[in-house]
C-alpha positions in Angstrom: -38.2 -72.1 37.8 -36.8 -68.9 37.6 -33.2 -68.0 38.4 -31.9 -65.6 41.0 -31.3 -62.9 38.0 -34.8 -63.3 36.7 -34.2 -65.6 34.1 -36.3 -68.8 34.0 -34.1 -71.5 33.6 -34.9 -74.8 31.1 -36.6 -77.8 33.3 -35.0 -81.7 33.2 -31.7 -80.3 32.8 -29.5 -83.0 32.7 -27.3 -83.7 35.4 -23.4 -84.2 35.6 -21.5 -87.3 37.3 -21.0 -85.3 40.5 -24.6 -84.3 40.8 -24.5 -80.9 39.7 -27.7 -79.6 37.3 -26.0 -78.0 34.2 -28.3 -75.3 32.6 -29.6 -75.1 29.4 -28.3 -73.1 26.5 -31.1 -70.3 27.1 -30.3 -70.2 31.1 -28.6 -67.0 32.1 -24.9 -66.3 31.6 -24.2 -66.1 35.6 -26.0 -69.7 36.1 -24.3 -71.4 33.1 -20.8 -69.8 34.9 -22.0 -71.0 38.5 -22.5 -74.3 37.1 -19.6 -74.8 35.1 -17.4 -73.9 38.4 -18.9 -75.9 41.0 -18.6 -78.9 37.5 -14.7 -78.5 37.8 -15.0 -78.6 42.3 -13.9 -74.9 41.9 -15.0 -72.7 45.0 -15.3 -68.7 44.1 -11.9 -68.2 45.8 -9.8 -70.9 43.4 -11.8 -69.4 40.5 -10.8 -65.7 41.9 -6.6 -66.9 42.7 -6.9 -68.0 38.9 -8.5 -65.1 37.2 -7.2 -62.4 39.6 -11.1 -61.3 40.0 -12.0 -60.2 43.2 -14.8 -62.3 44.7 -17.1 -59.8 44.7 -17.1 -59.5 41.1 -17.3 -63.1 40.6 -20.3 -63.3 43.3 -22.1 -60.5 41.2 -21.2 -62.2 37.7 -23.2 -65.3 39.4 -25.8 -63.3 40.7 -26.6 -61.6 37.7 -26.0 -58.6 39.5 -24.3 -56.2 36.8 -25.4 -53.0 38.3 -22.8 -53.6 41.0 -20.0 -54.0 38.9 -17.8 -51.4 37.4 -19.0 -50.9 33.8 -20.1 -52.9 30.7 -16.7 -53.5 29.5 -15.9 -54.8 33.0 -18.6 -57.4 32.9 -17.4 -58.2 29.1 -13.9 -58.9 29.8 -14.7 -61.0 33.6 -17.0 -63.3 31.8 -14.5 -64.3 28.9 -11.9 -64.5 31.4 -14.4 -66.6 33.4 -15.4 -69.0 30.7 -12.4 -69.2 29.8 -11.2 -71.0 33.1 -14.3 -72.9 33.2 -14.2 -74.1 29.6 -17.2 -72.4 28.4 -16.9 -70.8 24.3 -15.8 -67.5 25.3 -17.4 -66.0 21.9 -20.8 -67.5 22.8 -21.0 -66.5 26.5 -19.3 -62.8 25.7 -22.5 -62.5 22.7 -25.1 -64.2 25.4 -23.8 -61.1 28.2 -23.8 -58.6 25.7 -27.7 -59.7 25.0 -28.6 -59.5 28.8 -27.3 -56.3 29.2 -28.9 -54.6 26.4 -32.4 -56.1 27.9 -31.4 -54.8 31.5 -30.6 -51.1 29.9 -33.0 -48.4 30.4 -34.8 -47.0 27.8 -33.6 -43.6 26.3 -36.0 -41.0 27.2 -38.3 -39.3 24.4 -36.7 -36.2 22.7 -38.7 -33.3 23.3 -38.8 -30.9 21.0 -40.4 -27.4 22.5 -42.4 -25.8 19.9 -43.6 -21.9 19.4 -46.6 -21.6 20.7 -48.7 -18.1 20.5 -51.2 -19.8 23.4 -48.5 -20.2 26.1 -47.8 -16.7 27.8 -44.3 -17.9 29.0 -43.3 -18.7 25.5 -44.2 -15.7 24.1 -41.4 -12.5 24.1 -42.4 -10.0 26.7 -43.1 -6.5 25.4 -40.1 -5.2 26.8 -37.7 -7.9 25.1 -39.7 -6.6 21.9 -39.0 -2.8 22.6 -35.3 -3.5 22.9 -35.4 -5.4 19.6 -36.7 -2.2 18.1 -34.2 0.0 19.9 -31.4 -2.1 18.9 -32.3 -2.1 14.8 -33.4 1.3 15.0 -29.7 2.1 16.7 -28.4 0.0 13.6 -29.9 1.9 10.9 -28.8 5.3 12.4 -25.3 4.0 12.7 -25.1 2.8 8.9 -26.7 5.8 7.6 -23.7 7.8 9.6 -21.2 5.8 7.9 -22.5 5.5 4.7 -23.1 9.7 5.0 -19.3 9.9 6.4 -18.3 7.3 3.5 -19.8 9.1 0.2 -20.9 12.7 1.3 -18.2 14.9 0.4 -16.3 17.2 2.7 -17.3 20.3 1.1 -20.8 21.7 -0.4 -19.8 20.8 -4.2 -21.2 23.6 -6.8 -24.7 23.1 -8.2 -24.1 21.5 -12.0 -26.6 23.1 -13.2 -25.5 26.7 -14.0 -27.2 30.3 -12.6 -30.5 31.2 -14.8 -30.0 34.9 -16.9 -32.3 36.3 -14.7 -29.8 35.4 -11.5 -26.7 36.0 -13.9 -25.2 39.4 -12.4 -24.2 42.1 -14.2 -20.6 41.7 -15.7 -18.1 43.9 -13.7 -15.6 46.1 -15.1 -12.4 44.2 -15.7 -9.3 45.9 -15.8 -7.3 44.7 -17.9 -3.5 43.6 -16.7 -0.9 42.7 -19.4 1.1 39.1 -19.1 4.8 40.3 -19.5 6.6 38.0 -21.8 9.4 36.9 -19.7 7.2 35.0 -16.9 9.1 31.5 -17.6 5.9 28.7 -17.7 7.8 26.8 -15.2 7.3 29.7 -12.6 5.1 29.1 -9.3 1.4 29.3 -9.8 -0.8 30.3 -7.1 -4.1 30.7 -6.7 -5.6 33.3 -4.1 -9.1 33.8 -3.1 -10.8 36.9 -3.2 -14.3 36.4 -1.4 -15.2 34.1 0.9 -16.2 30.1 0.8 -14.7 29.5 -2.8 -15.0 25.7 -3.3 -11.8 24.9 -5.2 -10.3 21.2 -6.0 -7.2 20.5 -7.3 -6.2 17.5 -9.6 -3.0 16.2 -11.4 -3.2 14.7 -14.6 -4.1 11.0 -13.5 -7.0 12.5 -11.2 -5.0 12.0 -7.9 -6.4 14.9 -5.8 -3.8 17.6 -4.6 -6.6 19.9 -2.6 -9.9 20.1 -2.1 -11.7 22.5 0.5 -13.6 26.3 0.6 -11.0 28.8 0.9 -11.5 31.9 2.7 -10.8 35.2 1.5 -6.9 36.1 0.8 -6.4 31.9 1.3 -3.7 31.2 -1.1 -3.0 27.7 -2.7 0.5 27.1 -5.0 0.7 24.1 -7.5 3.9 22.3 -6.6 6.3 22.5 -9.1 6.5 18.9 -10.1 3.4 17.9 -10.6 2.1 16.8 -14.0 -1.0 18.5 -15.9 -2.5 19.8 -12.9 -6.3 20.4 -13.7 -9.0 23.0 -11.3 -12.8 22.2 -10.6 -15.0 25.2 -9.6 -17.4 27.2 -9.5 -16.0 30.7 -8.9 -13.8 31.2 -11.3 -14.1 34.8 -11.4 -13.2 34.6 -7.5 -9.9 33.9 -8.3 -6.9 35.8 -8.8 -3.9 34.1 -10.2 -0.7 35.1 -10.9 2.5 33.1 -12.6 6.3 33.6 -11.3 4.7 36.5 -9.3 3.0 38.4 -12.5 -0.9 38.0 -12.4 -2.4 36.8 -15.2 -6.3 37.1 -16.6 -9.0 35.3 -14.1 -10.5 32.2 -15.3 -13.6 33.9 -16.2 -15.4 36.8 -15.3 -18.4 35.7 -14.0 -19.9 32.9 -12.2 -20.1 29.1 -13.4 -19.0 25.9 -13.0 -15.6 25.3 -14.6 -14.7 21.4 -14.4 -11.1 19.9 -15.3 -9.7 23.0 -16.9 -5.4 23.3 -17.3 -3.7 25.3 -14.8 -0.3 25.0 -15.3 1.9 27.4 -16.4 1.6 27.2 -19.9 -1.9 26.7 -20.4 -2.3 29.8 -18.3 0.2 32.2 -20.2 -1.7 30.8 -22.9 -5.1 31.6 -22.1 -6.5 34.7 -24.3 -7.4 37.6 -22.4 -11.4 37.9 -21.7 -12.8 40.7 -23.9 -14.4 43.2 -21.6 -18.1 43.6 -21.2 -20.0 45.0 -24.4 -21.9 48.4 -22.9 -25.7 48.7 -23.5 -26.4 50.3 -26.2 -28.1 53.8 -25.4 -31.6 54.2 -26.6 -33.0 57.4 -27.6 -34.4 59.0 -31.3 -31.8 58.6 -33.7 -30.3 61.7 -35.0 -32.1 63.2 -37.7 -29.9 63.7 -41.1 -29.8 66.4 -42.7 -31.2 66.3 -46.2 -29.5 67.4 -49.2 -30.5 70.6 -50.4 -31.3 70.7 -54.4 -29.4 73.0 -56.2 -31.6 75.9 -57.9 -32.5 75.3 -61.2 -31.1 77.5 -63.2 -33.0 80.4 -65.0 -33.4 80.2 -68.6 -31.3 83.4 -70.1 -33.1 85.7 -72.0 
């Protein structure tokens, strides 16, 4: 016969001296409780004074009835404290509740796992969502380019390295030529002044820390400071540049254009610069002057 929890309960069970059916080992755990409390004469209420259980609990321990009660550690620790009133083996009865609750739980549901698939229209991306993808990497390459052009491209339109071909090489101009007095001192100020406009110009010391660096416009002056150390120039108009040491001008860098990279600038490089020869003139072509040839003496007459 089954058992008001749903558990069939062992037949011919044999019974006590008061007339009470004691259940088998494989009977339920609230049936093996029930019997062993109505064994001792023990009404729910005694059982309830002596374990400070409610009756409710006990009457749903009984029953079989765990849903009702507050949580599996609940049932746990009212059926040791149960059988242990009642004189049942607490380990044995705690492993047997233990067993009917994991029977009773419900089954965890299946994990589903939702797949890609191109055949479902709702699980493919809508062409809008796929425009804005574009958009956005699009947007992202733009923005690096601008900071990588910002980054490395340099703040002024650098020289071309490779120099002016003769045919584009203009025609040397006259160059007057200006005398460095002897008593400029080298340490005297050196400026630089530009005489046409957008002369790209950069200024270096001697490590390579940058002092300037920009296109000056024309009559835009730039003066070394006086402490720096092996000051060097990069350009390529050095003919562009006047210069002048203490206030006395000294030769121009060159007298044409070209790139000049690294070159000294400080005082006493400059005083000792050479002064650049002035432009050879074309020779003039035309018939060369005839020479006048010898004329031979007479010979002399033989005397008669």
């Amino acid at each position: 016969m089954a058992g008001a929890d749903g558990i069939e309960n062992v037949p011919d069970e044999p019974a006590a001296a008061s007339g009470v059916v004691v259940p088998g080992p494989f009977a339920s755990v609230g049936s093996r409780l029930r019997a062993a409390r109505e064994g001792m004469g023990l009404s729910i209420k005694d059982l309830s004074v002596r374990t400070r259980i409610t009756t409710r609990h006990i009457e749903a321990l009984e029953a079989g009835d765990h849903a009702t009660l507050p949580g599996r550690p609940y049932v746990l620790g009212f059926t040791r404290s149960i059988a242990r009133e009642v004189g049942l083996d607490q380990a044995e009865i705690a492993s047997a509740i233990r067993r009917e609750l994991d029977a009773s739980a419900p089954a965890p549901e299946p994990r589903k796992i939702n797949q890609f698939d191109v055949d479902d229209p709702a699980k493919t991306p809508s062409r809008l969502l796929t425009w804005l993808a574009l958009a956005l990497a699009v947007g992202i390459v733009v923005l690096g380019v601008g900071l990588w052009r910002s980054y490395y491209w340099p703040s002024a339109e650098l020289p071309p390295l490779v120099g002016p071909s003769a045919s584009a090489v203009p025609a040397a101009r006259p160059v007057a030529k200006v005398a460095t007095p002897v008593a400029v001192a080298a340490t005297s100020p050196v400026v630089f002044t530009s005489l046409e406009d957008g002369v790209w110009v950069k200024f270096s010391d001697g490590a390579g820390k940058q002092l300037m660096q920009k296109q000056m416009a024309k009559g835009e002056s730039f003066t070394l400071p006086t402490d720096v150390q092996g000051p060097v120039l990069w350009t390529g108009r050095p003919d562009a540049l006047a210069i002048t040491v203490g206030g006395r001008a000294v030769p121009r860098l060159a007298e044409r254009e070209g790139i000049m990279k690294n070159v000294p600038v400080d005082g006493p490089a400059l005083l000792a610069r050479p002064a650049p020869s002035a432009a050879v003139p074309a020779a003039v072509s035309g018939p060369a002057p005839a020479t006048q040839a010898a004329t031979p003496a007479p010979a002399s007459t033989a005397t008669r």
